[in-house]
C-alpha positions as CSV (number, residue, x, y, z in Angstrom):
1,X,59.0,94.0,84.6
2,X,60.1,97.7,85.2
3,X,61.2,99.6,82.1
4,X,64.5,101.1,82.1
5,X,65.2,104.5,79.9
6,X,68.7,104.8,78.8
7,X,70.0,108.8,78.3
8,X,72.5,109.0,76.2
9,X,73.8,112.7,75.5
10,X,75.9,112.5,71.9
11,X,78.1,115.4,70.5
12,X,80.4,114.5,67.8
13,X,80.0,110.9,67.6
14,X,79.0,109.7,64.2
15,X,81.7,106.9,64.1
16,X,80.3,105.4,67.2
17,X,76.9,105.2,66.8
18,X,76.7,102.5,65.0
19,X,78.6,100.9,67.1
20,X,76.8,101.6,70.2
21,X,73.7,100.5,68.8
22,X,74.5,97.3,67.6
23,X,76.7,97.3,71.8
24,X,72.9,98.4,73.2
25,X,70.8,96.1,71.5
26,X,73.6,93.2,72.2
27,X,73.9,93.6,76.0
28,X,70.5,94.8,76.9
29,X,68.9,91.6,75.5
30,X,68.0,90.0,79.0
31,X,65.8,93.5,80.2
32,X,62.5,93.1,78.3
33,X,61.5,96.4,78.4
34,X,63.9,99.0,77.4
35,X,64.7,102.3,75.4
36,X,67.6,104.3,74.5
37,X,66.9,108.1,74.5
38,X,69.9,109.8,72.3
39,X,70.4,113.7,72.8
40,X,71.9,115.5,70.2
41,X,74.1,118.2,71.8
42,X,74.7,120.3,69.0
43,X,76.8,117.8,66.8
44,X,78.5,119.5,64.0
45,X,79.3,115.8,62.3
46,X,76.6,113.7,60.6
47,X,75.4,112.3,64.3
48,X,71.9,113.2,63.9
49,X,71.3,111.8,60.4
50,X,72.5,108.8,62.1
51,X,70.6,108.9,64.9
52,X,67.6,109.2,63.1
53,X,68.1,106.2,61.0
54,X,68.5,104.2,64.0
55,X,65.1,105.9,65.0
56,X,63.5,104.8,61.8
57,X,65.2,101.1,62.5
58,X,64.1,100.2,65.7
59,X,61.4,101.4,67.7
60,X,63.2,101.3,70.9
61,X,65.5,104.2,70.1
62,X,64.0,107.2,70.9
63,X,65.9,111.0,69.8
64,X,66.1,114.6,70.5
65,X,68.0,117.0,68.4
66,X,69.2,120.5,71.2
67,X,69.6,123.8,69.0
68,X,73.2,124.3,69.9
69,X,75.5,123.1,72.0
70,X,73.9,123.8,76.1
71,X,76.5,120.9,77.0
72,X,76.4,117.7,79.2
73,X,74.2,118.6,82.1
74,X,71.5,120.6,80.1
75,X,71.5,117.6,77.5
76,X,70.9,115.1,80.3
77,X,68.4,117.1,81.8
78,X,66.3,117.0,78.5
79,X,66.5,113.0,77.8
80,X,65.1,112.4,81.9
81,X,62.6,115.0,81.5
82,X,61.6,112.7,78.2
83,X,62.1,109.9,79.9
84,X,59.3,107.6,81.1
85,X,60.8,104.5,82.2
86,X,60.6,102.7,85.6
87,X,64.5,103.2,85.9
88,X,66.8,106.3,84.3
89,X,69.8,105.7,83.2
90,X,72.6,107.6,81.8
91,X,75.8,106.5,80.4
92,X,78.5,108.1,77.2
93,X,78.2,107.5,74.0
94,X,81.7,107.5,73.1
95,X,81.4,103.2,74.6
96,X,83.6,103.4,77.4
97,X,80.8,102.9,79.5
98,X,79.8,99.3,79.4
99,X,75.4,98.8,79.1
100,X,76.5,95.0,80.0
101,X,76.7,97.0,83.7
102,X,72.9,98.1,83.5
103,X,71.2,95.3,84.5
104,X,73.6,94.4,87.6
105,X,72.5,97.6,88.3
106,X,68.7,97.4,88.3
107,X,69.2,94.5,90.4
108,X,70.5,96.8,93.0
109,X,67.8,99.2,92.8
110,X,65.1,96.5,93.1
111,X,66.7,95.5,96.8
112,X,66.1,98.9,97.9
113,X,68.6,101.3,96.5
114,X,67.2,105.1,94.7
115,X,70.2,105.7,93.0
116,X,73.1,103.3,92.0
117,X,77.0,105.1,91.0
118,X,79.2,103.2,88.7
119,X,82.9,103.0,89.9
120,X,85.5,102.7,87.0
121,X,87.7,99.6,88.4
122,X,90.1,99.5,86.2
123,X,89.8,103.3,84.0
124,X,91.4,103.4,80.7
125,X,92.3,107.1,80.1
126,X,95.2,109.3,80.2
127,X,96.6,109.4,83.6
128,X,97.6,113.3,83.1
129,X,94.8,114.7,81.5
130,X,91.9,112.3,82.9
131,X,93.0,110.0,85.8
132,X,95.1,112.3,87.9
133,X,92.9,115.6,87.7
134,X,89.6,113.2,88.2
135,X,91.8,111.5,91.5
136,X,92.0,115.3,92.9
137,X,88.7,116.2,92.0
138,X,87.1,113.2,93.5
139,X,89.1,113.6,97.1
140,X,87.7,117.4,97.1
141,X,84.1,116.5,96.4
142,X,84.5,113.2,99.0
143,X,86.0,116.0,101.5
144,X,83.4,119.1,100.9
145,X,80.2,117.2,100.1
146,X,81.2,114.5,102.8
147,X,79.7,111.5,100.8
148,X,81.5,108.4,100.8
149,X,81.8,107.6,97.4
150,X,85.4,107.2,95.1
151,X,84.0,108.4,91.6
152,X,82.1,111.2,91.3
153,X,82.8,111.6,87.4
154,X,81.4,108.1,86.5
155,X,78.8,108.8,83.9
156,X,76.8,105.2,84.0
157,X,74.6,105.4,87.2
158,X,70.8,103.7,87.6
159,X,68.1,106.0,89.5
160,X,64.0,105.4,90.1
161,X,61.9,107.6,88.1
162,X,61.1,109.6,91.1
163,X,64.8,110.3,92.3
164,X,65.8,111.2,88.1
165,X,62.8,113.4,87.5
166,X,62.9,115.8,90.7
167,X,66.9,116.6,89.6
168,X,67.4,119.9,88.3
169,X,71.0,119.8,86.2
170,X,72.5,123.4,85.6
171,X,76.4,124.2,84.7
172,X,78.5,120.8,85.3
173,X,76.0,119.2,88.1
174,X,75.7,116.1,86.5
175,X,78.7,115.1,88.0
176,X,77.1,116.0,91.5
177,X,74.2,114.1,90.7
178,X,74.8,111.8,94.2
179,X,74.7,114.9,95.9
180,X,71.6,116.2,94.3
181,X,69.8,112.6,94.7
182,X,71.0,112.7,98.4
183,X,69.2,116.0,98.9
184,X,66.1,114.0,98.3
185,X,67.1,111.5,100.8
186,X,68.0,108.6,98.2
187,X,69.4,105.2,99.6
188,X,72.4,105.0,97.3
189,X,75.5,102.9,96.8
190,X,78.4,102.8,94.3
191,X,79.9,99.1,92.3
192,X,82.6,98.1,90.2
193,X,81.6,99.0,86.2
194,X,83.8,98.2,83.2
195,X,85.4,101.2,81.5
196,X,87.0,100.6,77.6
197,X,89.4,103.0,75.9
198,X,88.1,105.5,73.3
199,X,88.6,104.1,70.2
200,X,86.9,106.3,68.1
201,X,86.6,109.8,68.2
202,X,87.6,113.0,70.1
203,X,87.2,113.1,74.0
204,X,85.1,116.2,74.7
205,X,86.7,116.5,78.1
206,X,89.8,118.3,79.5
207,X,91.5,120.4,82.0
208,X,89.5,122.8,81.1
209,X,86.7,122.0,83.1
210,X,88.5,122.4,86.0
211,X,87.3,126.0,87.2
212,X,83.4,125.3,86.1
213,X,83.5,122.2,88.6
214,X,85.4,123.8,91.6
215,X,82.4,127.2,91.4
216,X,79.3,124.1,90.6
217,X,80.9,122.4,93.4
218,X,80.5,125.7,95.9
219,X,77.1,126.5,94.6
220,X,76.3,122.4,95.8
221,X,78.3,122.8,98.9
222,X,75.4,125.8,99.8
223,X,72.2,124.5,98.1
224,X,73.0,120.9,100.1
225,X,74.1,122.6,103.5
226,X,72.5,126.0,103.5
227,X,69.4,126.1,101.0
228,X,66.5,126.6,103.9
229,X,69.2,128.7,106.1
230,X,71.5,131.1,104.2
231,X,71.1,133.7,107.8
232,X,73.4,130.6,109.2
233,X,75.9,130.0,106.5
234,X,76.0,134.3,105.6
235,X,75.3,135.5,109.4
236,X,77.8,133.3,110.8
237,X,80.6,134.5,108.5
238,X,79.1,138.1,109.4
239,X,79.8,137.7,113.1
240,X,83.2,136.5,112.6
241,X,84.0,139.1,110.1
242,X,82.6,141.6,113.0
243,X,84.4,140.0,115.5
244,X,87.7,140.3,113.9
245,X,86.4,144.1,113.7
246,X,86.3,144.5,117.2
247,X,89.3,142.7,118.4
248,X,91.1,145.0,115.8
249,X,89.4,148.3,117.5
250,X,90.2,147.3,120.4
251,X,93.9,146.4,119.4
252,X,93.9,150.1,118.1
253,X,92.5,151.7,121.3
254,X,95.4,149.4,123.9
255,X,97.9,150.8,121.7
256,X,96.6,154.6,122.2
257,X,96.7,154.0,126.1
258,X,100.0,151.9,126.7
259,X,101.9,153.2,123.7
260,X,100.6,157.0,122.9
261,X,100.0,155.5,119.2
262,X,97.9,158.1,117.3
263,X,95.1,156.5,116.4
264,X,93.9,158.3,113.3
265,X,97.5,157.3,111.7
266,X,97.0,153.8,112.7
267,X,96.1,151.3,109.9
268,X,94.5,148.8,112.8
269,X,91.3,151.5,112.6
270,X,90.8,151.6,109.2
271,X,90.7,147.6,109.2
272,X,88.4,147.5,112.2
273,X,85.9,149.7,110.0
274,X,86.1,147.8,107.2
275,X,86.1,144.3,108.8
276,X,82.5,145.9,110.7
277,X,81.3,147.6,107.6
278,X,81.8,143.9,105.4
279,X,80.2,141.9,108.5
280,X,77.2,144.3,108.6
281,X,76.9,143.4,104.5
282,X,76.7,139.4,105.0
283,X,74.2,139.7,108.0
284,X,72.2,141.9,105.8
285,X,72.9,140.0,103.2
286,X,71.7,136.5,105.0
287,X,68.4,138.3,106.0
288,X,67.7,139.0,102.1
289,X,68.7,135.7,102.0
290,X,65.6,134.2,104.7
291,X,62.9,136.5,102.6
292,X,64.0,134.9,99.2
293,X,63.8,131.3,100.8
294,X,60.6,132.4,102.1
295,X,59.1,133.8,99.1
296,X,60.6,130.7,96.7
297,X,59.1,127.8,98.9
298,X,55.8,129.4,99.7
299,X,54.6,131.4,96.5
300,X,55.0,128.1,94.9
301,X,53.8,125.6,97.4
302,X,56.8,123.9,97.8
303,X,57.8,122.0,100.6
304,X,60.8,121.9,102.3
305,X,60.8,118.2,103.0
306,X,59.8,115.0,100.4
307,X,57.9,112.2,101.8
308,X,59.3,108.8,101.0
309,X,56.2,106.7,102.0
310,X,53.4,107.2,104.3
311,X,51.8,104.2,106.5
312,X,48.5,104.7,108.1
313,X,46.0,102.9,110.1
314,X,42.9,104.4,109.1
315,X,41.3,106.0,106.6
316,X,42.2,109.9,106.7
317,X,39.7,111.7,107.6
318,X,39.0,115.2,105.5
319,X,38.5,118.0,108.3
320,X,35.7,120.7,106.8
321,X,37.1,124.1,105.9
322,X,35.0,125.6,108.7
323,X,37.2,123.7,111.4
324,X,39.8,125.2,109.8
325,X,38.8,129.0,110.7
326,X,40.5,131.0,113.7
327,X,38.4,132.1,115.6
């Protein structure tokens, strides 16, 4: 039976843990082999006394205290790295997310999926504050990223060990976790989860969020499209930005010979240099670009490919380091 690990970040939720112990313990009961890892994000309330005592009560409930406050995606990032379950989970600890969902899930993962997205059905928030700015949000990752999923925000998500541990959460990027996971090639799909009103506590969400997610989401749109080739994304824009600089010189020069336009008085000149002089800065740029790729994949070893399984009908044979030499 594979063990699922549940990462829980908590900030500021003293009045529900209690409560979402006694909900974890109640609806995890058919998954044998489970545990609950609770991250405290800097809580200024009395959550990690709590969370200690449920520590001290049952063995299953595992706990790390963060300094201060590094929010969601750094506090998620600790509790997989932690993590040494079979499956990773995450899901709030405000109890909107339902753990009744998890094992539905698992199920999912064992016929084949990596990863497994929980779709709020039926969300219970505020349609100004929550629903409608999530709605937007959602359509503009669907239409950047170009994965087919509804609900990008949906905390509650199943993922193998493998797919959890090689994610790297910075900023706000746990809500482009799908797109992280598909980087490493992960079979995923998305199902129907329960979502409950907050009954308890403050929401630790907001409008405010809205600029850190539009910049994560440009940094993703490059890393996912452009990580190995940043001379194509930064080139390309510099040869459009040069062309415009040429069809603008040569704009300025027609109008010297049909019209008698001076062309040191004509603004069409200064734009041509400084449309040539920007375009010269991305190439340059994008070739900086290459050597930094370069240097990051192969002073460390890394790969630019993962390997999802390998199938061979022989033994491999190891070839002596002499064969090796060039001769």
């Amino acid at each position: 039976m594979p063990k699922l690990s549940i990462v829980i970040p908590i900030k500021d939720e003293e009045e529900n843990l209690p409560k979402l112990y006694d909900h974890l313990v109640t609806q995890l009961s058919e998954i044998k082999v489970w545990e609950a890892i609770l991250v405290d994000d800097g809580s200024q309330d009395r959550s990690w006394s709590i969370i200690k005592s449920l520590v001290r009560q049952d063995s299953r409930i595992q706990a790390i205290q963060l300094r201060r406050n590094f929010g969601q995606a750094a506090a998620m990032q600790s509790g997989i790295d932690f993590a040494d379950g079979d499956y990773i989970a995450t899901m709030d600890g405000d109890l909107q997310n339902d753990a009744a969902d998890l094992p539905l899930m698992m199920q999912k993962i064992e016929e084949g999926y990596d990863v497994v997205l929980g779709l709020r059905a039926n969300r219970n928030d505020s349609l100004m504050i929550r629903k409608i700015p999530s709605k937007i949000a959602n359509w503009v990752i669907r239409k950047v990223i170009n994965i087919p999923f509804r609900d990008f925000g949906c905390t509650i998500r199943v993922m193998r060990k493998e797919i959890a541990k090689n994610l790297k959460l910075y900023g706000e990027m746990h809500r482009f976790i799908p797109v992280l996971a598909q980087q490493q090639g992960a079979r995923m799909t998305q199902i129907p989860v329960r979502h409950h009103p907050r009954q308890l506590g403050k929401t630790k969400y907001g409008l405010g969020r809205t600029r850190r997610v539009i910049l994560d989401l440009i940094t993703v749109k490059f890393l996912s499209a452009y990580l190995t080739r940043p001379m194509h994304f930064l080139g390309g824009a510099g040869l459009i930005v040069i062309s415009l600089g040429i069809l603008s010189l040569l704009a300025t020069l027609s109008m010297k010979i049909f019209q008698s336009v001076d062309m040191t008085g004509n603004p069409l000149l200064l734009l041509s240099v400084l449309l040539s002089l920007i375009g010269v800065q991305l190439v340059s740029v994008g070739l900086l670009g290459e050597v930094m790729i370069r240097t990051y994949f192969e002073s460390q070893n890394k790969a630019p490919y993962q390997i999802r399984e390998l199938a061979q009908s022989r033994e491999a044979v190891e070839i002596p380091d002499e064969s090796r030499k060039v001769a």
